[in-house]
N, C-alpha and C positions, 0 to 999 in steps of 0.2 A: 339970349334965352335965359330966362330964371327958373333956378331948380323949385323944385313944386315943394311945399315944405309940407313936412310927416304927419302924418293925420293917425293918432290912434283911435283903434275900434273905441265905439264909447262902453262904458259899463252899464249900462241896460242892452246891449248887443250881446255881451260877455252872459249875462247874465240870464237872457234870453237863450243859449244857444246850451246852456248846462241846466236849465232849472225844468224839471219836467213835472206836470201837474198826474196827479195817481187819479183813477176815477174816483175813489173817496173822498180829493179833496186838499191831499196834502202833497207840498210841493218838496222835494226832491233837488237838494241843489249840487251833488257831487257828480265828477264825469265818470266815465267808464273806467279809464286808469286806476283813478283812486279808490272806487270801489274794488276791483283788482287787488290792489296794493293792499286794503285793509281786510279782506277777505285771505290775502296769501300770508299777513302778520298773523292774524288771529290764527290759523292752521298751524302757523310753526311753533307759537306757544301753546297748543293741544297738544304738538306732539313732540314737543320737549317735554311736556306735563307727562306723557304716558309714558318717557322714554323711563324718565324717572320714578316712576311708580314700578314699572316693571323690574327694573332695576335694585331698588330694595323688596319686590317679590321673590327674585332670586335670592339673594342674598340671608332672608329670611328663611325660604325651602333649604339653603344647602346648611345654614342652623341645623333647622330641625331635622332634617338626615341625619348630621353628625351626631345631634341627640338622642335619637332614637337608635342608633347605633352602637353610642355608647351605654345605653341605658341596658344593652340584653345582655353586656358583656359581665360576669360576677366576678369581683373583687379577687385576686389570683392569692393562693397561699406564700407565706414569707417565703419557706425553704426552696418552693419552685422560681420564684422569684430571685434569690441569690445565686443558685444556679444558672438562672439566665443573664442573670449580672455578671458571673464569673466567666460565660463563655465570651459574653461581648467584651470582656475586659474595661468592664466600666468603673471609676473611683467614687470612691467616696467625697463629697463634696461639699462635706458640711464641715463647718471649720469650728474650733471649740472656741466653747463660752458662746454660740449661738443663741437665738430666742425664737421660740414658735412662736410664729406672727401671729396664732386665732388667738391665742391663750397669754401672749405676752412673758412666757416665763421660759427660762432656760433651760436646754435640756441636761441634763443629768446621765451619768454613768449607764443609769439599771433605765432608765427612758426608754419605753419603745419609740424610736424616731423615723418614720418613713417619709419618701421620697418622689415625688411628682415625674414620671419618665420622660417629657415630655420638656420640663424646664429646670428640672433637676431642685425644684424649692423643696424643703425638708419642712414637716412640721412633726407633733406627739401622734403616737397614730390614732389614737382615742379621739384627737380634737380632729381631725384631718378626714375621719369616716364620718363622723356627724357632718362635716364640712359637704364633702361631696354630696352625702346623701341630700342633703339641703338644698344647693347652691348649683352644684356639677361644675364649677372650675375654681383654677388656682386662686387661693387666696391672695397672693401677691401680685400676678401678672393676669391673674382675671384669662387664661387660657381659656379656652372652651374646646371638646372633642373626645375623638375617642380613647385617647393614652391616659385622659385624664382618668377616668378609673379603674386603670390599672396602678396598684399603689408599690414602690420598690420598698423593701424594708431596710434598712442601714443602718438599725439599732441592734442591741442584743437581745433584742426580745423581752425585758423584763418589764414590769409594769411600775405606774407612776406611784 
């Protein structure tokens, strides 16, 4: 007995068995699977696309929370301020011969120098309220939020 040898389907068989004619005219050559498959790609990158939009829409609302947040709170006076510095027991942390990052220059004795609660950066207080009122975060670490304006005062008060 001789084995019967392998016969493939020919490719007009193939061809005929996936190619479907539309009433308009046009032929259609992918199976069901595939269309499956390319239909279940395109879905997953929609909704990886919205995962991500949503994603930085959060991100964006809890921003503007914090902004608006910090925006009603008014600038608190030095003396209550070092008061509540003395009860937290918090130091001073600016080290001499420093430089106010807005203004680049050193502060001085009679300097009023205050202080970011939040990240503890010092700047002049003169450059530092125009800052925030500008900008609303730390000049140096680019903080954003609500401690940002609150300003600590750790100078003596005197003017530049």
């Amino acid at each position: 007995m001789r084995p019967t040898p392998f016969l493939a389907p020919s490719p007009e068989a193939h061809t005929q068995a996936c190619t479907t004619t539309e009433p308009d005219g046009l032929t259609l050559s992918l199976n069901t699977f595939e269309a499956i498959v390319i239909k279940f790609a395109a879905a997953m990158v929609c909704s990886a696309m919205a995962v991500l939009i949503l994603a930085a829409l959060a991100k964006l609302a809890v921003g503007l929370v914090k902004m608006v947040r910090a925006w009603g709170q008014p600038l608190q006076v030095a003396e209550e301020q070092q008061k509540e510095e003395q009860k937290e027991g918090r130091e001073n942390t600016m080290a001499a011969g420093s430089v106010c990052a807005i203004c680049l220059e050193e502060f001085g004795r009679q300097d009023a120098v205050r202080q970011l609660p939040e990240c503890r950066h010092g700047y002049h207080a003169k450059c530092i309220d125009r800052w925030i009122v500008e900008r609303g975060t730390c000049p140096t670490c680019r903080r954003w939020g609500r401690g940002t304006a609150r300003l600590l005062s750790s100078g003596s008060g005197g003017k530049r």
